[in-house]
N, C-alpha and C positions, 0 to 999 in steps of 0.2 A: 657644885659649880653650874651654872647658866649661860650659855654662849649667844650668844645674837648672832639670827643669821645674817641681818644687817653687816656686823663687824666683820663676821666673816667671809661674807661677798666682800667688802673692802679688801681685808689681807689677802684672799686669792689675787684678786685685781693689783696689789702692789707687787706680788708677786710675778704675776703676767706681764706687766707694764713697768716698772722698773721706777714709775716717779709718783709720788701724790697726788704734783697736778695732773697726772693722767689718768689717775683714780678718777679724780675728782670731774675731770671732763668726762670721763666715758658714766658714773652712775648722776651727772649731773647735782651735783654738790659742790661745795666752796672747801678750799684747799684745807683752809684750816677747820671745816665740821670736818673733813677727812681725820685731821692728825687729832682731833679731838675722841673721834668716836677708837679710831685706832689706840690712846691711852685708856680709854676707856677700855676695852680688851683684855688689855695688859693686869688693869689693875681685875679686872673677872678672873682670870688665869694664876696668876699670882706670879707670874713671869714675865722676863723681859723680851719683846715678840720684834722690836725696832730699836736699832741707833743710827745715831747722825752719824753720816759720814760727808765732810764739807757742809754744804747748803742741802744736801740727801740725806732722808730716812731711807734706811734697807735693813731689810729681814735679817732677823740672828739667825743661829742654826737651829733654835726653840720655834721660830718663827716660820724657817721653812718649813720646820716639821708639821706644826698646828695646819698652816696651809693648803699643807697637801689632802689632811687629815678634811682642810674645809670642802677639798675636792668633792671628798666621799660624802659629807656629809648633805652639802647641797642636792647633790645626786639623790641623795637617799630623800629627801625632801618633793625633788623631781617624780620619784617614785611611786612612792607614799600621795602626792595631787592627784596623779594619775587614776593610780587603784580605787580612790573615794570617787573619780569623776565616774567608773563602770563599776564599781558597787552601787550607789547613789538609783533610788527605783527613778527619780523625777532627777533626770542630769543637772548637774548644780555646776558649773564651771568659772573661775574667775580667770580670763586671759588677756594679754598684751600685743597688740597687733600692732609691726612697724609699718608706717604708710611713707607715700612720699604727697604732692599735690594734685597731680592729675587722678588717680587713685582712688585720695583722698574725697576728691570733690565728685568724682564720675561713680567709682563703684561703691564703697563702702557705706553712703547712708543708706539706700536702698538694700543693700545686704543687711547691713545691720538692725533695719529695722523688719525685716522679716524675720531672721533670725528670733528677733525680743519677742516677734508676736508667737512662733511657733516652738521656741526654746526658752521661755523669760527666765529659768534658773541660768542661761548661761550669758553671761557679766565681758563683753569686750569694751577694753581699755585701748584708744590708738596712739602712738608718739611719731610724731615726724620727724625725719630723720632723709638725709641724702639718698638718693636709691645705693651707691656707692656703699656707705654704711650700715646697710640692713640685714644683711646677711652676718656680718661679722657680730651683731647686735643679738640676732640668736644664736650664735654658734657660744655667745658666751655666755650666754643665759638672762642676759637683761631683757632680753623679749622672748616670747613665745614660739611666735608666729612672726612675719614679716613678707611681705608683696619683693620679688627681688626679680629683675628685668634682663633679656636675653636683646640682644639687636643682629640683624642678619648681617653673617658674616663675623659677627665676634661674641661667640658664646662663652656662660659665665666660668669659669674655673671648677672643676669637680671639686666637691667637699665630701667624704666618707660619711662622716659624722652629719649633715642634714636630705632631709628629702624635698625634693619640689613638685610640687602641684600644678598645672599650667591651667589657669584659669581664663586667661582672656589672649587674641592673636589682635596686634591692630597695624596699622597701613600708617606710615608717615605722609603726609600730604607737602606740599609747596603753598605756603601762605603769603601770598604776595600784595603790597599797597592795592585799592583799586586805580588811584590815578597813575600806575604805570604803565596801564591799558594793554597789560598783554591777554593776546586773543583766549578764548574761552577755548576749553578742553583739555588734553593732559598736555602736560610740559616737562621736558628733558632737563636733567640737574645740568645741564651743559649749557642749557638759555639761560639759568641766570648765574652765569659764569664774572659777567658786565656788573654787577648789581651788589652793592652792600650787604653784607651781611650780620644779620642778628642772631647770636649763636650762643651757647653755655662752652664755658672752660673747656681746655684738653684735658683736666681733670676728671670730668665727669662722662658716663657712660653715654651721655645722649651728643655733648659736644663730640667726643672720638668718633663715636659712630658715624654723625652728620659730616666730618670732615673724612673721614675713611673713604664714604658715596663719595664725593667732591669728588677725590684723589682719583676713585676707579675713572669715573667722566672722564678727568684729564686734568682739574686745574685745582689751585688752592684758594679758598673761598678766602674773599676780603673780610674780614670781620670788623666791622666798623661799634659794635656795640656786644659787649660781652655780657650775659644776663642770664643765669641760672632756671627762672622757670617760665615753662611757656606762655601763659595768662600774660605775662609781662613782656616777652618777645611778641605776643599778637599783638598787645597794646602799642609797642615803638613800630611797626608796621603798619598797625592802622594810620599810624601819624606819619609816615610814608619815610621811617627813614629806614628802612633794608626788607630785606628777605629773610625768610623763614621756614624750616618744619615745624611742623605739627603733629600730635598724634592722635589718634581717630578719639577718645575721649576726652582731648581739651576741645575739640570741634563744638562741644556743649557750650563753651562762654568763649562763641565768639563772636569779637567789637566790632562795629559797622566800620566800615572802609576796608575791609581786609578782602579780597578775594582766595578762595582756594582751589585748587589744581591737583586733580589726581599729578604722579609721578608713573612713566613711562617705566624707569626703572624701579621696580617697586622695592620700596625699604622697609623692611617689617619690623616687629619687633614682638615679643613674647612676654605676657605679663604673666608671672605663674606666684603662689605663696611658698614660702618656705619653713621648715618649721624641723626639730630636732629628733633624731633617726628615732632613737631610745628617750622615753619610756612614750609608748602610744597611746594617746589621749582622745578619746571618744569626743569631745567635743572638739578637736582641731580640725576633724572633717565637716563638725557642722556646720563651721565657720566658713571654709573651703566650697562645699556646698550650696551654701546661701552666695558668695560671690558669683559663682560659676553662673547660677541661676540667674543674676543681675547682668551679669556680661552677655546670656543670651537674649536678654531684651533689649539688648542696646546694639544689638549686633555686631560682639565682637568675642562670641563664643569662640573656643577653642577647638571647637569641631569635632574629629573621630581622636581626635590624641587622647591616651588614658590618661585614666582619672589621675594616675599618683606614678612618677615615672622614675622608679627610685634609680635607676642609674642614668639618669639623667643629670648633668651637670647642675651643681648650686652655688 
C-alpha cells in the first residue's frame, strides 16, 4: 500500500475542519478535487475513510483512525526535511514563506535575492495570505515560515507550538491629502478627529489597532472608506478623500499628493517571522537572517532585541 501525503494532509484537514469546503479553502483546491482525491484514498487503503451524513462527508471510525495516524506521519516527513537540510554539506532547502503586501513589496525581494546569491540550494516559495491568517497557516503545516505582526498595545496571542523571530520595528505615520493644508511637523491622532477616515476592517490587525489609538485620543474615527491594503488607502488619500496610517515600509510607494506626519503619540508595531517550534531547520534562520539584514538597510532593524525570542508571544 502507498499513501499520499497529498491525501493525507486532506483527511487530517477534514478532520480539523469539520467540512470539505474548508478543506478545500484552507489547501486552496476546489471542493470536488477534495472529495475526489479523498475516494481516491479510500480506494489505496481498501477502506471506507468517509460517509455522507446530509449534504456532509465525515470521518468513519477507520477514518479518524488513519488521521490520527496522518498526524504522525506528516510529522515524521517534517522530521526527515529537517535532518537532510543539516546533513546536506551545500544546504539544499525548499520553503514556503507566508507574506502579506507591505512585507511583500518592502522586505522580501531584497532578502531573497541575497539569500539566492549567498545560499542558491535554498529554494523560498511566498503565498500571500492576510496578516490575520499566517500564523494559523504554519501552525498547520501548510507553510513553513510566515511574517506575523504585533501592534502596540495588542500583542499576538502565545502559541507553545511556534517560535518568533522579530525582524523589523516600524512607526505608523499619519498620511494626510496635501490639499488639506495641515501645517508641517508631527500631529496628534486628536487633529484629525474632524476628518474622514480611510481604514481596514475591525477584522483585521491593523484596522483594531488604528481604531484602538483613536479610542485612547478620545473619539471614534469616521470611517468613510473601508480598504484592506495600504498602497490603496494612500491612493484614496491622495485623491483627497480621508485620512490615513501608514507604515514605515509602505512609505516606499508613496503617490504624489499625500503628505505625511510623524504621530506625537507614537504607534509602533513589530514585524517578526514565525516558524514551527519542532523540528529545527537550518535553513529557517537563513531566511530570518537575510530579512533582518534587509530591514537594517531600510531602517527598521529591530535593534538590541534577540535574535529568536522563544517565549515571546506568536
Amino acid at each position: 500500500m502507498e499513501l499520499s501525503l497529498r491525501r493525507l494532509h486532506m483527511l487530517r484537514e477534514l478532520r480539523r475542519r469539520g467540512t470539505v469546503t474548508a478543506v478545500a479553502e484552507t489547501l486552496h483546491y476546489s471542493t470536488s478535487g477534495v472529495s475526489q482525491q479523498l475516494a481516491q484514498l479510500e480506494r489505496e487503503v481498501g477502506v471506507k475513510l468517509v460517509e455522507r451524513h446530509g449534504r456532509r462527508l465525515q470521518l468513519t471510525e477507520l477514518g479518524l483512525l488513519l488521521s490520527e495516524h496522518a498526524d504522525e506521519i506528516l510529522q515524521a516527513v517534517d522530521r526527515a526535511t529537517a535532518a537532510l537540510d543539516e546533513a546536506e554539506e551545500g544546504l539544499t532547502a525548499r520553503l514556503t514563506l507566508g507574506v502579506w503586501a507591505s512585507v511583500a513589496s518592502g522586505l522580501v525581494p531584497p532578502a531573497l535575492a541575497a539569500l539566492l546569491h549567498s545560499h542558491p540550494g535554498v529554494t523560498v516559495s511566498t503565498v500571500e495570505l492576510a496578516p490575520e491568517e499566517t500564523a494559523e497557516a504554519v501552525r498547520d503545516g501548510r507553510l513553513d515560515m510566515s511574517f506575523v505582526i504585533d501592534y502596540s498595545g495588542q500583542p499576538l496571542d502565545h502559541d507553545p507550538t511556534l517560535v518568533r523571530a522579530v525582524v523589523a520595528v516600524e512607526r505608523l505615520h499619519a498620511a494626510v491629502p496635501t490639499e488639506m493644508m495641515i501645517p508641517p511637523g508631527t500631529v496628534s491622532l486628536i487633529d484629525l478627529a474632524e476628518h474622514p477616515w480611510i481604514l481596514a476592517g475591525r477584522r483585521s490587525q491593523f484596522g483594531r489597532a488604528v481604531r484602538t489609538a483613536c479610542h485612547q485620543a478620545g473619539y471614534e474615527p469616521r470611517i468613510a472608506h473601508t480598504v484592506e491594503e495600504q498602497p490603496t488607502a494612500l491612493a484614496m488619500a491622495a485623491g483627497g478623500l480621508g485620512v490615513t496610517l501608514v507604515s514605515d515600509l509602505a512609505l516606499e510607494h508613496l503617490p504624489p499628493g499625500v503628505d505625511i506626519l510623524p504621530l506625537r503619540e507614537p504607534v509602533m508595531r513589530t514585524v517578526s517571522i514565525t516558524h514551527r517550534r519542532r523540528p529545527v531547520r537550518p535553513s529557517l534562520d537563513l531566511v530570518i537572517d537575510a530579512v533582518r539584514a534587509t530591514a537594517a538597510t531600510k531602517g527598521v532593524a529591530a535593534g538590541s532585541l534577540p535574535a529568536t525570542d522563544p517565549q515571546a508571544p506568536a
